[in-house]
C-alpha positions as CSV (number, residue, x, y, z in Angstrom):
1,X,114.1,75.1,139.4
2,X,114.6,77.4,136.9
3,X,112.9,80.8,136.5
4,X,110.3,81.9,134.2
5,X,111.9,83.7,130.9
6,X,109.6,86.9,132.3
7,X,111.1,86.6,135.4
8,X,114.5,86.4,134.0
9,X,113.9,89.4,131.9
10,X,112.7,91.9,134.7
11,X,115.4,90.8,137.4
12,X,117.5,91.2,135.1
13,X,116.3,94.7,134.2
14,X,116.3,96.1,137.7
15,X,119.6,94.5,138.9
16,X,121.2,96.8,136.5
17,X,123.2,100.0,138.0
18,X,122.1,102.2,135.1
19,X,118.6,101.2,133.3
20,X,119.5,102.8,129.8
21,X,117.1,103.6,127.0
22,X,118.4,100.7,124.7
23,X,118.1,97.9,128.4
24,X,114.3,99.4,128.0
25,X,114.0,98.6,124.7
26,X,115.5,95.2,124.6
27,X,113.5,94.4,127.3
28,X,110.5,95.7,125.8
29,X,111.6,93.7,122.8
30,X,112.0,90.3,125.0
31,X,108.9,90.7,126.5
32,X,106.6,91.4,123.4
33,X,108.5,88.4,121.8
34,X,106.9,85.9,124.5
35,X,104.3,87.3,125.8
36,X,100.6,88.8,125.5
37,X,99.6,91.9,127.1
38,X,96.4,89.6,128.2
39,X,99.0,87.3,129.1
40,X,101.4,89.4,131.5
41,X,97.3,90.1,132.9
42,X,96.7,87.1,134.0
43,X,100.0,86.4,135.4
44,X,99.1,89.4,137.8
45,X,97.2,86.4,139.7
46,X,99.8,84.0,139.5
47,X,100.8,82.4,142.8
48,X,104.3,83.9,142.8
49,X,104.9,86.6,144.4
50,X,108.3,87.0,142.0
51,X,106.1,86.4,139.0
52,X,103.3,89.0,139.9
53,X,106.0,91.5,140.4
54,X,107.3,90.7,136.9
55,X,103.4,91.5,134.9
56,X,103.3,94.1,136.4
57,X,106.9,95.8,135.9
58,X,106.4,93.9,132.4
59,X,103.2,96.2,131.9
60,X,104.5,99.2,132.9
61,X,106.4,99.2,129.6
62,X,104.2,97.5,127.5
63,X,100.5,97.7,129.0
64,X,98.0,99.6,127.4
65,X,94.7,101.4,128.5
66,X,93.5,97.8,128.2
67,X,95.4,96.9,131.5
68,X,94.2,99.5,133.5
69,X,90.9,98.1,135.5
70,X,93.0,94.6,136.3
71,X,96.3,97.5,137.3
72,X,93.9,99.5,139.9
73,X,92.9,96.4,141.6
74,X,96.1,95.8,142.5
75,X,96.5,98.8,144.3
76,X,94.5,97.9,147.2
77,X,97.2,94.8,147.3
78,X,98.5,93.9,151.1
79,X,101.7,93.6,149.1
80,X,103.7,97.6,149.0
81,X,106.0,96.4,146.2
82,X,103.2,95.6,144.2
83,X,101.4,98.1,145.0
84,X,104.4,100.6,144.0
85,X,104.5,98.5,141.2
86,X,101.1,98.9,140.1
87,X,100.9,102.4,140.5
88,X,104.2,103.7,138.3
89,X,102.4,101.1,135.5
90,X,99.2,103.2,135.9
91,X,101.3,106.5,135.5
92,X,103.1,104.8,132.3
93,X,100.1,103.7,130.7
94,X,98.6,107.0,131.2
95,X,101.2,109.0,129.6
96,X,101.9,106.7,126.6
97,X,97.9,106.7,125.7
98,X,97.9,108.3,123.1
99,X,100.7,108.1,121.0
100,X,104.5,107.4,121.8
101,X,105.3,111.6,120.4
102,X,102.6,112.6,122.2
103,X,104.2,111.1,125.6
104,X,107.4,112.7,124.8
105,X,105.9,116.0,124.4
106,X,103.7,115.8,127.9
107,X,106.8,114.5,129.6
108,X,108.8,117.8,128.0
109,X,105.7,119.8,129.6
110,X,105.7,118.5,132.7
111,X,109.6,119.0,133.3
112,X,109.0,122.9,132.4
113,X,106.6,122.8,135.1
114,X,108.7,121.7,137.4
115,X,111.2,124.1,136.5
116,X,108.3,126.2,137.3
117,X,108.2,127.5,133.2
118,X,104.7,128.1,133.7
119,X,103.4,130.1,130.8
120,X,105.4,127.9,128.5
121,X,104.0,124.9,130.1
122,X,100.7,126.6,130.1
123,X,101.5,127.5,126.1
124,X,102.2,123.8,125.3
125,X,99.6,122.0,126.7
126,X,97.1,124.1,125.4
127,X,98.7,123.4,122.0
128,X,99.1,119.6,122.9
129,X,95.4,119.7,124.0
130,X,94.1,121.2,120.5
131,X,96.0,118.4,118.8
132,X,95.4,115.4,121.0
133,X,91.7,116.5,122.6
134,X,90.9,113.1,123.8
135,X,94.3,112.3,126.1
136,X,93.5,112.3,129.1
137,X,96.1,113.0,131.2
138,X,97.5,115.9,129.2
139,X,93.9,117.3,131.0
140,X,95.6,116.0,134.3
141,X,99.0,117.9,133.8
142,X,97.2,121.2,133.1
143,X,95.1,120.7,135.9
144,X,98.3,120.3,138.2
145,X,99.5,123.8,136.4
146,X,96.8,125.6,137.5
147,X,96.1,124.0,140.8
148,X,99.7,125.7,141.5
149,X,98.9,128.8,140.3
150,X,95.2,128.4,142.5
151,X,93.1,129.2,139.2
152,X,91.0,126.1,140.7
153,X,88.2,126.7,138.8
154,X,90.3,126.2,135.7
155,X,92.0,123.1,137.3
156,X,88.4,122.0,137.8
157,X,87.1,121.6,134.5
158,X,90.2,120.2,133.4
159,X,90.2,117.1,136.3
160,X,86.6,116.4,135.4
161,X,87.4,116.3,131.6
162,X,90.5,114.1,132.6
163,X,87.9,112.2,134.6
164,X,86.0,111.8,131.9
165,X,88.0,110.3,129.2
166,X,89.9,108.2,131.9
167,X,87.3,107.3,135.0
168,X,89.9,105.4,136.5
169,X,92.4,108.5,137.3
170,X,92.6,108.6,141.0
171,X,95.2,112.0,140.5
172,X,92.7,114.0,138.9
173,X,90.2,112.7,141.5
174,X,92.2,113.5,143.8
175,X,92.8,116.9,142.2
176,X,89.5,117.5,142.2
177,X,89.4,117.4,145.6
178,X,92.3,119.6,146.7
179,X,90.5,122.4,144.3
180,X,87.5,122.3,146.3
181,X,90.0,122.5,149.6
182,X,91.5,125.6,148.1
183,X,87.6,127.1,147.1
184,X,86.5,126.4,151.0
185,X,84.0,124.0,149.6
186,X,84.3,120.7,152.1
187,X,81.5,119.0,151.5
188,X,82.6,118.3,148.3
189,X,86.0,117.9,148.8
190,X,85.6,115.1,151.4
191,X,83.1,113.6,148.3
192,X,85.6,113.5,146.0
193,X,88.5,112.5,148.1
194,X,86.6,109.4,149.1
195,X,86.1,108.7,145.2
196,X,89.9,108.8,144.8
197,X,90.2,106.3,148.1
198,X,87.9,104.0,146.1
199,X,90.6,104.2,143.2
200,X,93.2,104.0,145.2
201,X,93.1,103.5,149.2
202,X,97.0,104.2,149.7
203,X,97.1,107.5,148.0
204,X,99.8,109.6,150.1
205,X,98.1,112.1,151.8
206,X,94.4,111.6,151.0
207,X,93.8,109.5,153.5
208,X,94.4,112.4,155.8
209,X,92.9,114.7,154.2
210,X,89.4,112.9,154.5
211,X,89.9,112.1,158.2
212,X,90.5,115.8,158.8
213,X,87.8,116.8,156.5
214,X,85.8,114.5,158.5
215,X,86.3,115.9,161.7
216,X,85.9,119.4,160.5
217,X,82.5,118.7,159.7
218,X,81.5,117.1,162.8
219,X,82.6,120.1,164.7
220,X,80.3,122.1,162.1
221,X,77.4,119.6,163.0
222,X,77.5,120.4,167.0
């Protein structure tokens, strides 16, 4: 029996030793040539476990914000690969938002963090920020900055703005909550790590931090 064409297109992809730039963008280019972002969506439910994994690799290079309730559903999959799958779609989507130079720009930003070239990070998203006021996860990245340099309160206001524009982010929920960790503030911290659970109920880590949260509280209690 032979295979879908989307199929075809994504195995093809990932059996490749080096995924290029130019394999991306011909596979983009198959992709968009056959096939409807509400399309790849609905495949998401298709019987096949093959197939499912194919939307959603499929979406992770050409999904939209438009994808993103039918993506986070998929997180609480039985199914780890598409889970995995789900999630670096979610993280695409979220970084292309706004505009294709805008991406290219955060992902600049976020390698100088990682270099830890904070003030220039710090320096360019604040400038990415006054151009682009409505992306949402350039709010998450700066956040992340100055969670690492504990300014929570600063991180704060920017997970909640990222929150805003993007009620789906289960990073800057989760954010939120280490913030309210580092300012001793439980309570709330246990609040808002449940929220991200609801987002996404394998987020590395959280899980842990809520059960331990959980406990400390109890002990407060007796």
């Amino acid at each position: 029996m032979r295979l879908p064409l989307l199929v075809q297109y994504c195995e093809a992809l990932a059996s490749r030793r080096r995924v290029t730039t130019k394999a991306i963008a011909r596979f983009v280019e198959q992709v968009r040539s056959k096939y409807s972002e509400s399309t790849l969506i609905r495949l998401l439910s298709n019987e096949s476990d093959r197939v499912r994994h194919a939307a959603l690799l499929a979406l992770r290079f050409v999904g939209t914000m438009s994808s993103t309730p039918d993506l986070i559903a998929r997180l609480a999959s039985e199914d780890p690969e598409a889970r995995g799958l789900a999630e670096a779609a979610l993280w695409s989507i979220w970084f292309r938002e706004d505009s294709e130079e805008a991406a290219i720009e955060l992902h600049r930003l976020t390698d100088l963090m990682e270099r830890k070239e904070y003030p220039r990070a710090l320096a360019g998203l604040n400038r990415l920020i006054r151009r682009k006021p409505k992306f949402a996860e350039a709010y998450n990245q700066r956040a992340i900055l100055y969670w690492r340099q504990r300014e929570y309160e600063s991180s704060i206001a920017d997970c909640e703005r990222a929150l805003q524009l993007n009620p789906h982010h289960f990073g800057a929920q989760a954010g939120l909550g280490q913030c309210l960790l580092g300012l001793h503030r439980p309570v709330e911290a246990l609040e808002a790590f449940r929220k991200a659970l609801r987002l996404n109920p394998h987020l590395e880590g959280v899980q842990e931090n809520v059960q331990a949260l959980e406990e400390l509280l109890r002990n407060d209690d007796r």
